[in-house]
N, C-alpha and C positions, 0 to 999 in steps of 0.2 A: 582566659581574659581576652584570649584574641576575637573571640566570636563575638566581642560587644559592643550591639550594633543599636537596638531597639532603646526607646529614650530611655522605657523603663531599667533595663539594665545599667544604661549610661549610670541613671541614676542612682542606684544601688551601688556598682563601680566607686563613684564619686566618692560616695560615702564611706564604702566599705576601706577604700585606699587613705582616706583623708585628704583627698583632692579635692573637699568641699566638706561641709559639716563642720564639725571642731577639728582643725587642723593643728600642725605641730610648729606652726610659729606665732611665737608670746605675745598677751598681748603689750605685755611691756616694751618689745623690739615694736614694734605698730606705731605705738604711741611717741615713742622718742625719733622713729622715722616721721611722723608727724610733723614733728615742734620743729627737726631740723626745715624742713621743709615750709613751712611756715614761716620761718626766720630768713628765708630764701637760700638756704645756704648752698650750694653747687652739689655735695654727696648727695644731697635729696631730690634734688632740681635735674640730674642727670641729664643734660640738654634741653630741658623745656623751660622758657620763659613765660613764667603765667601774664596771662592779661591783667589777671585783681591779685589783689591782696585775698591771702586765703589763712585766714584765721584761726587757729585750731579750732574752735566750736564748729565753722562752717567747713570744716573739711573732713572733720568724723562726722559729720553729716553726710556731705558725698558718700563719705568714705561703706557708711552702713546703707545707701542707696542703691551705690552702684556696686559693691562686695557683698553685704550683708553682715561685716564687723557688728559688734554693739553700737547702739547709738548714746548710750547711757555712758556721760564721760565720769561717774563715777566707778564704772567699770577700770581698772588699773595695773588687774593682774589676773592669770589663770591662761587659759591656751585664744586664741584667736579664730574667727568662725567666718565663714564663706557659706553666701545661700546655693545651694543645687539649683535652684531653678534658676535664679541669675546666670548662673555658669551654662547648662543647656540653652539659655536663650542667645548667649553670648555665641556659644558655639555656633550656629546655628547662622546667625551674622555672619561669624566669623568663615562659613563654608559659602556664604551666598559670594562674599568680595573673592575667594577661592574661585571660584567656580567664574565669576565677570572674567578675573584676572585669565584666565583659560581661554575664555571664549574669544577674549581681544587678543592674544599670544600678545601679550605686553611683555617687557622687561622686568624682573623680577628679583630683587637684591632678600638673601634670608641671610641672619647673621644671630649670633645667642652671647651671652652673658652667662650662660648657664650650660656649658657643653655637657658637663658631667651627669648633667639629668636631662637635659632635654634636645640633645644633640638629634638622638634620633628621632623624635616628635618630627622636629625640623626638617631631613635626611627625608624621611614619607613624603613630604609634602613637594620638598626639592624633586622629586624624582618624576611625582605625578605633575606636576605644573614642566616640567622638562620635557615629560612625553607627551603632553599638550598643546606643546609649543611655542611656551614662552622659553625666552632668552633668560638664565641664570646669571647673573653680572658675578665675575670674580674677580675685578681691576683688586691693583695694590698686594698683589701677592708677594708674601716675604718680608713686605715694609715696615722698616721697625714704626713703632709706637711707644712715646714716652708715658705710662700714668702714673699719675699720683696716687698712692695706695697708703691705709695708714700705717705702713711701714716705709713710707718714703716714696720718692720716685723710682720707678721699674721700669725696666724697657724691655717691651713686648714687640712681637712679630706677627703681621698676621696672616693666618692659614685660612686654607678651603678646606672643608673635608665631609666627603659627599653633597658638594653643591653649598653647603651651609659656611658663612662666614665665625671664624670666632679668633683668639689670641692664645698665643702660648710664651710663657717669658722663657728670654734668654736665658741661656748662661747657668739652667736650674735642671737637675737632673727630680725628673717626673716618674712616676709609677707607671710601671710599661703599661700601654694601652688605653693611659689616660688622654682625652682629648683636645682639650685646652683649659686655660684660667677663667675664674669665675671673675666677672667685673661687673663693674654698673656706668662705666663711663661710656660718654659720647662719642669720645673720641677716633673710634675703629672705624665707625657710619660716615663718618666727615671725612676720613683720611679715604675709604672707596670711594667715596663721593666726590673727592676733590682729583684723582687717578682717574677717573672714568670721565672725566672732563678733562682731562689732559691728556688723555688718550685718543679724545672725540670717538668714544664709543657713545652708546646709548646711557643715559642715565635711568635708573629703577622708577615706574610709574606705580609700583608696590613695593614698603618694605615689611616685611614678618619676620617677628624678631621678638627680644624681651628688653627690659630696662633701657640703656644709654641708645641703644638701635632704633628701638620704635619714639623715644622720644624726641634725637637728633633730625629724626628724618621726618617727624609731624612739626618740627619747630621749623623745619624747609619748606613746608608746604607740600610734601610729596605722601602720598596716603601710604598710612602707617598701622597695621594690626599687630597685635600680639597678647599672650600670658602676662598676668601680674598676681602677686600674693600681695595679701592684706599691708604687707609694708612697704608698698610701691605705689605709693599715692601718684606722684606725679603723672603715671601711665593712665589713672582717673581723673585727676584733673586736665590732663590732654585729653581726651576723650568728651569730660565737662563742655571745656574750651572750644571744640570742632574741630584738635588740631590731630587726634588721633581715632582711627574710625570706628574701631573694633577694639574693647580691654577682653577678655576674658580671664574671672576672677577665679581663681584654680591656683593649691600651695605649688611652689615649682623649685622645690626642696624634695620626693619625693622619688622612690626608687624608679630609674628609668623605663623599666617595663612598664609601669603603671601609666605612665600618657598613649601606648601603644592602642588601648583603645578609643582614646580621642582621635585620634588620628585617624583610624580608620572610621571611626564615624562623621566626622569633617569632609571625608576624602568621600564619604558615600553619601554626603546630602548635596556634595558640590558637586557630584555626579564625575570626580576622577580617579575612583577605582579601580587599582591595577589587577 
């Protein structure tokens, strides 16, 4: 899988992995991310403040425009689907702001919600934007983080690791080699955000990232790319909105090796091939 480079491969990849096609998230989980979302409720909302009311009819609308979900809401159960060619074109965007982001050595904050899968996606990218010469931001190292989980409130610390920002909770003994917690809050992006301003270092002119990251830092106005699965509307509606620049629709649930060759195809249309 490392050698896949060429679109058509990408594409078959895609499919073959279920990184696009019928993928392995319900569409029940979809839809009830939906309604929360809809109802505006904060677990859905993950840092963005929509400009409209977004109705569920009008947002499995997005939602089958800019994914390629069903659009048929009498659709209600069975697996959930992402079109290949949305996802390649996405990519595709997504390596051109790479590649800007390079050429201006701008400042560059990466951070995940999703370490256990997509840690290294991230880690590739850190590395070739690092040897490109953009500035990595890694304020706020260590600082704890209270979220709200629905097991209660946790308090989280957050780490670097390979350049990539994520959280690990306290006080909780972890499977060795695990990398951090999976979250969807805001919270991590605002607290380096807020560190890096009281450091008076440079603040991030890029963030890439997934869920509470990309959406906290398009809701700041500072240009935000990232991954979304079918049940991450809000990173579509920021995207809708102007607030976030790049979604790319790909399950991000998915054995970690399987994004190694996004990356490397990302990395070879932005022209930062190690």
């Amino acid at each position: 899988m490392a050698g896949v480079l060429s679109v058509d491969a990408l594409r078959a990849h895609l499919l073959g992995a279920r990184l696009a096609g019928t993928t392995a998230t319900s569409r029940e989980k979809s839809l009830r991310r939906y309604r929360l979302f809809s109802a505006g409720d904060p677990r859905a909302l993950i840092g963005l403040e929509p400009r409209r009311d977004w109705p569920l009819p009008a947002l499995l609308a997005l939602m089958a425009e800019q994914c390629g979900v069903s659009a048929d809401p009498a659709t209600v159960s069975g697996q959930d689907t992402i079109d290949p060619e949305l996802t390649i074109r996405s990519l595709d965007d997504f390596a051109e702001r790479l590649h800007s982001a390079a050429e201006r050595r701008i400042p560059v904050l990466l951070g995940t919600g999703h370490p256990g899968r997509l840690l290294d996606f991230y880690a590739s990218l850190a590395s070739a934007l690092s040897a490109a010469g953009c500035t990595l931001l890694t304020s706020a190292e260590g600082r704890r983080i209270d979220i709200t989980t629905r097991f209660g409130v946790r308090q989280f610390s957050l780490r670097y690791v390979g350049g990539v920002a994520l959280v690990r909770e306290t006080g909780v003994r972890t499977t060795p080699g695990a990398p951090g917690a999976h979250t969807h809050s805001p919270l991590p992006v605002r607290t380096v955000l807020a560190a890096a301003m009281s450091e008076g270092g440079p603040l991030p002119e890029l963030v890439i990232g997934d869920h509470g990251w990309v959406c906290a830092a398009g809701q700041l106005g500072i240009e935000a790319i990232g991954p979304a699965d079918t049940d991450d509307p809000a990173l579509f509606v920021g995207q809708a909105e102007g607030r976030i620049s790049v979604v790319v629709p790909v399950d991000d649930a998915v054995r970690s090796s399987y994004y190694r060759p996004l990356a490397r195809y990302v990395l070879k249309r932005a022209r930062l091939s190690q």
